[in-house]
C-alpha positions in Angstrom: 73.8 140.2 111.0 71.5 143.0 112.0 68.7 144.9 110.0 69.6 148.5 110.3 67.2 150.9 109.2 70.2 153.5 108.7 73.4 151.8 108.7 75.5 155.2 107.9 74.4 156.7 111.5 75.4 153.2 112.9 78.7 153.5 112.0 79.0 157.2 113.1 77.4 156.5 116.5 80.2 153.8 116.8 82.6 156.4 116.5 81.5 159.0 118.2 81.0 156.1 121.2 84.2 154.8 121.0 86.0 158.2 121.3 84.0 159.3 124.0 84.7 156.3 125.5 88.8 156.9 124.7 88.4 153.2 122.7 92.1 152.5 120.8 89.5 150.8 117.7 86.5 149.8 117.1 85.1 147.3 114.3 82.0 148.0 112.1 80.0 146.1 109.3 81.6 146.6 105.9 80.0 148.5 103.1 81.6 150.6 100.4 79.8 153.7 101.5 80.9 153.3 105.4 84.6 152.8 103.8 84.7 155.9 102.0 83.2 158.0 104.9 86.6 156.5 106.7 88.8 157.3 103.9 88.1 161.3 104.1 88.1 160.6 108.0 91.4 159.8 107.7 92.4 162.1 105.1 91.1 164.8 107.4 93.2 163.6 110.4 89.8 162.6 112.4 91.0 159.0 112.7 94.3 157.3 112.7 93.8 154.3 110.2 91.2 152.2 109.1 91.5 148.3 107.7 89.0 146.5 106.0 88.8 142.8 106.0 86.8 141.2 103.6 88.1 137.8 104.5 86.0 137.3 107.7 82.6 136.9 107.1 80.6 139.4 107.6 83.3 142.0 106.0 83.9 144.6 108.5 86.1 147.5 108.9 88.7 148.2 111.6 89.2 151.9 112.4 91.9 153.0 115.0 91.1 156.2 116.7 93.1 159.3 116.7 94.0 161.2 120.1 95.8 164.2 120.4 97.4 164.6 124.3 94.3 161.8 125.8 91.8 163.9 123.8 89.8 162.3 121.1 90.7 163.9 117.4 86.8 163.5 116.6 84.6 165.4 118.9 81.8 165.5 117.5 79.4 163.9 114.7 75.9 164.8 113.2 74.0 162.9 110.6 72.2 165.1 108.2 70.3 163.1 106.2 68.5 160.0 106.9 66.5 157.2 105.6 63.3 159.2 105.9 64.2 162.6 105.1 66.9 163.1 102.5 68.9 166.5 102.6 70.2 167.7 99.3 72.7 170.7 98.6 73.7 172.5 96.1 77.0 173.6 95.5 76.7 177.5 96.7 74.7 175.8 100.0 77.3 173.5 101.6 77.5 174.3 105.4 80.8 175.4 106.7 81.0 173.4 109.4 82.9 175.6 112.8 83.8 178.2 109.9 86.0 175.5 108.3 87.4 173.6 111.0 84.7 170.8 110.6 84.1 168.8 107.2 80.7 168.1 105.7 80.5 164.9 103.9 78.7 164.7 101.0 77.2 162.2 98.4 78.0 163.6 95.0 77.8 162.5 91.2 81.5 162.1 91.9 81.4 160.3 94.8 81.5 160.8 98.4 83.6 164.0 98.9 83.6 166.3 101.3 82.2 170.0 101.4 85.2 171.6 100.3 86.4 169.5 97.4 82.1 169.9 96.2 82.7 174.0 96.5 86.1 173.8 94.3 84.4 171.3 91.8 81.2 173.2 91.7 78.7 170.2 92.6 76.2 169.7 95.1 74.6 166.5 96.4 73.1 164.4 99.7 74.6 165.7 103.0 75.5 163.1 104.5 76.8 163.8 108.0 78.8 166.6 109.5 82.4 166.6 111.8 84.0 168.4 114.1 
């Protein structure tokens, strides 16, 4: 098991590799955090499915890639905040991300969530990453 400093921009380098690289899946330490990050990945229609196994050990999660016509779903990835300088929002300051065609994912009181369902509940929080 590896020390990461910033395991959040681990797991979004390890997608944004593997769909550059046109990978079917690729398999990432588990954490609750990285497992809600694929849930709204998913939800969004960024990546096909994800699976977490908690009976190997270490835990990981297995997350298939989308493509659309050889073409990777997710094209691009940016992590906002990090370890060593936090980035907080409010709810009025949420980036659109491509004028809407991206999602922000955010760190809320409610959870992680992503910018739009912040805007509707009227809650700001730790920017997490943005997609495109």
């Amino acid at each position: 098991m590896s020390n990461l400093s910033d395991p959040i921009a681990d797991f979004l380098a390890r997608l944004r590799n593997a769909a550059r690289a046109h990978r079917g899946d690729v398999s990432v330490p588990y954490s609750r955090i990285k497992e809600e990050i694929a849930r709204i990945l998913k939800q969004e229609g960024y990546i096909s499915e994800f699976e977490v196994d908690t009976q190997s050990k270490p835990a990981s999660i297995k997350v298939t890639m989308k493509f659309v016509n050889r073409t990777p779903a997710l094209t691009g990835l940016k992590r906002i905040s990090k370890p060593g300088l936090r980035k907080y929002v409010g709810s009025q300051n949420i980036p659109r991300v491509l004028g809407g065609m991206g999602v922000a994912i955010l760190s809320t009181s409610r959870g992680i969530i992503t910018g739009r369902e912040a805007r509707k509940e009227h809650v700001g929080g730790e920017l997490l990453a943005l997609v495109w």
